[in-house]
C-alpha positions in Angstrom: 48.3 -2.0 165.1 45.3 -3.7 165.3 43.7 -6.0 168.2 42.2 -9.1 167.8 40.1 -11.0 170.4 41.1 -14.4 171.3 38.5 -15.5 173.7 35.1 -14.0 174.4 35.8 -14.0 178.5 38.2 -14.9 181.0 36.3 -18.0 181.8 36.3 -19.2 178.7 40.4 -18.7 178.2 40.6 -20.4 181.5 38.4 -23.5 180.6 40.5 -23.8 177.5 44.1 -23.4 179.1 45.4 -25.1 182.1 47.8 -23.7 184.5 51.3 -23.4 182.8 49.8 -24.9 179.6 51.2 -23.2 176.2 48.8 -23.6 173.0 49.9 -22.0 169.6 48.6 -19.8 167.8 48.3 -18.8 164.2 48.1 -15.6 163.3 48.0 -13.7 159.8 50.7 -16.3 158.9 52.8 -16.3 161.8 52.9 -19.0 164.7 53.0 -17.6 168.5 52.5 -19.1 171.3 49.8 -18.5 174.3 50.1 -19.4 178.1 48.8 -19.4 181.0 50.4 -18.7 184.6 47.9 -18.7 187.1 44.7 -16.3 185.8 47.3 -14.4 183.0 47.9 -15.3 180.2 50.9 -14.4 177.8 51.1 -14.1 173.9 54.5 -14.3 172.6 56.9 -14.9 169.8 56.7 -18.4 169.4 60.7 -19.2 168.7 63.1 -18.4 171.2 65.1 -15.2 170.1 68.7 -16.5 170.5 69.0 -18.9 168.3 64.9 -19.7 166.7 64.3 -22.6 168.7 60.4 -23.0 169.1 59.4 -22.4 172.7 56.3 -24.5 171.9 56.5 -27.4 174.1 58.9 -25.8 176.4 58.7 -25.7 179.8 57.3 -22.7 182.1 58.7 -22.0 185.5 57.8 -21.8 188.2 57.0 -18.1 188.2 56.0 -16.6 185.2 58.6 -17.5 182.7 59.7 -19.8 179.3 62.6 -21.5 179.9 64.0 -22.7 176.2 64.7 -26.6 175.9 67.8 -26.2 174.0 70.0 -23.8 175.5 68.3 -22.9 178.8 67.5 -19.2 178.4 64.8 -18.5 180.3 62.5 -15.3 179.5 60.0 -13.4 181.7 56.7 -14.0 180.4 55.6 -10.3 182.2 58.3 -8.3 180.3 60.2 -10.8 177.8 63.8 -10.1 179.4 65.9 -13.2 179.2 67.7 -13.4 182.9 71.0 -13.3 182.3 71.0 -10.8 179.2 72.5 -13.0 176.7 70.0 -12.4 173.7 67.3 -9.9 173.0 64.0 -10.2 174.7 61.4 -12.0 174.1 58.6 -10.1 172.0 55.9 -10.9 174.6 52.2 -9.2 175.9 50.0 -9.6 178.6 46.3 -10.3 176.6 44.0 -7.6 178.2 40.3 -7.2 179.1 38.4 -4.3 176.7 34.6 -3.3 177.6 32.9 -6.8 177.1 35.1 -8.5 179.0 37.1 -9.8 175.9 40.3 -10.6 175.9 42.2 -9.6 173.2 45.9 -8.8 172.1 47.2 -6.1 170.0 48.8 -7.3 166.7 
């Protein structure tokens, strides 16, 4: 496992995402996807585990969740359970702060 910094402070990850905003995010091949509820923010798989529907432009609740746009499955953006335990969870982490005030995620 390795980490990898994705903005040099919190200011800066909160200048470049908005409230409930989702960006994606390439990574060593793979797409994710990165949002922000309130001051968190959430790096995640970026297709929806039940049936790989992209949770890109999907919406996010009104606490800190993705809901998916095709079936409705909505997954908790703090541990990646989906609700109702119809699928698996969602592969999802908080990004964290290290000594410079980074923040960064491990991959």
């Amino acid at each position: 496992m390795k980490s990898i910094i994705l903005f040099d402070s919190l200011e800066e990850a909160k200048n470049m995402i908005s409230h409930r905003e989702t960006k994606r995010v390439q990574l060593e091949g793979n797409t994710y996807a990165l949002t922000r509820f309130n001051d968190d923010f959430y790096f995640y798989e970026a297709f929806c585990p039940h049936q790989d529907y992209s949770l890109l432009q999907d919406k996010i609740g009104l606490r800190p969740e993705v809901i998916c746009g095709w079936h409705g499955y909505r997954f908790s953006l703090v541990g990646g359970e989906e609700f109702e335990k119809r699928c698996r969870n969602l592969n999802v982490q908080q990004l964290k702060t290290n000594e410079h005030s980074e923040l960064y995620i491990d991959l």
